[in-house]
N, C-alpha and C positions, 0 to 999 in steps of 0.2 A: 886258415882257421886258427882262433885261439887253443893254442896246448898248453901254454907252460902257464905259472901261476902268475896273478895278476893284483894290484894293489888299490885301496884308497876305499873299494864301495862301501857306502853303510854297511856294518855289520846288524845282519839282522837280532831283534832282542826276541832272548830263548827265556821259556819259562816250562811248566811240566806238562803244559799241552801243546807246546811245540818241538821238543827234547828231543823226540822220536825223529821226527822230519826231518831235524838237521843233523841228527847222526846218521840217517841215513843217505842223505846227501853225501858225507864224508865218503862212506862206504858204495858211492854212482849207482844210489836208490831213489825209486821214486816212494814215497809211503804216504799212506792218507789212513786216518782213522775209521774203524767200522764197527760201528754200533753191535755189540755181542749180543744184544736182546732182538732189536727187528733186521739187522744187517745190512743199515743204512749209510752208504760212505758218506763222507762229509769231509770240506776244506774249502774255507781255513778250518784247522782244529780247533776244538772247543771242549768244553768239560762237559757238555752234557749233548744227548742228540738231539735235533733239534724237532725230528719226529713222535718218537716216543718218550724223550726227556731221558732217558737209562745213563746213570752215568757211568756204564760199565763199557768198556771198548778194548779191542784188540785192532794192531796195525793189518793192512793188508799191501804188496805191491803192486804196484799200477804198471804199465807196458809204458809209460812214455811214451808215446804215439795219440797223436790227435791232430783236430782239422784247426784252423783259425778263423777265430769267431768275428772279432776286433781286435784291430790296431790303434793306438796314436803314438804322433813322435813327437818328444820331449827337447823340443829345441832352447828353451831357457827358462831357470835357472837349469844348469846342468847337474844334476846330481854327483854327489861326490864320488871321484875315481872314474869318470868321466870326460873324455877330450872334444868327441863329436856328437850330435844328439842322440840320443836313444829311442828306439821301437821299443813300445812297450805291448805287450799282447795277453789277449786272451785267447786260452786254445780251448776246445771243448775235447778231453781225452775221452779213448776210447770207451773207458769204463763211464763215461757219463758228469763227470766233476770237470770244473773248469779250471785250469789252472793258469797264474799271473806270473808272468816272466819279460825280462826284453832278450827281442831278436838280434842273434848275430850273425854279419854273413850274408843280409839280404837289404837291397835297395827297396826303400817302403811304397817308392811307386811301382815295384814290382808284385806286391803283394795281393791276396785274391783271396775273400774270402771264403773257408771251405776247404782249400789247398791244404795238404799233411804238413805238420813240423811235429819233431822230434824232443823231449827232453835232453840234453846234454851236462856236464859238469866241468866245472873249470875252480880248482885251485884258486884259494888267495891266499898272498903272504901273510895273513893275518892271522891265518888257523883256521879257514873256514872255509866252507864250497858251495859255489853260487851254484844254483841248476837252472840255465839259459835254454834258448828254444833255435832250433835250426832247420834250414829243410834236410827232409831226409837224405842220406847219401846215397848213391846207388846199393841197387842190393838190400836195402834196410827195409 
């Protein structure tokens, strides 16, 4: 499994409604925005809810944990910082948001939708921290 830091991927562009997300990343957080008027999570972040409209919000954290919704694998062009294709997935977390990452660690014809994967965090040289999707370890 990847531990050590890793190079090359897009870095993702940060603005003041995604700030949070990716400092929390740093910090091997998961965080989504939650609407302080009706307590509607939301992600991707945005500036206003998209239920009630409020643009007042407070972070909350997620558990990392969810099923897998959909897959596909990204066999060319390869995205940058990239050697063999990528899984890219949709997980449905616990808390009910879905969230977009690629799988590391799993053959994609192994994959089943519904099956538990996990948030994870990996370092990049770049200053920045990806948060990838894995199956659970034992015990998790």
């Amino acid at each position: 499994m990847l531990d050590t830091p890793t190079k090359g991927r897009s870095q993702p562009a940060v603005n003041q409604d995604t700030e949070f997300f990716w400092k929390g990343t740093r910090e091997r957080r998961l965080l989504a925005q939650c609407c302080a008027k009706c307590g509607a999570l939301r992600n991707p972040p945005g500036p206003a809810c998209p239920h009630c409209h409020s643009l007042d919000w407070h972070t909350t954290e997620l558990s990392g944990r969810g099923t897998l919704y959909t897959w596909t694998v990204v066999h060319a062009p390869l995205p940058m910082g990239f050697d063999d294709p990528v899984v890219v997935a949709v997980v449905e977390l616990e808390e009910g948001l879905r969230f977009v990452s690629d799988i590391v660690g799993a053959d994609p014809a192994t994959l089943t939708i519904g099956e538990p994967f996990e948030v994870f965090y990996l370092d990049q040289e770049e200053g920045w921290t990806a948060p990838l999707l894995r199956r659970p370890s034992v015990g998790s």
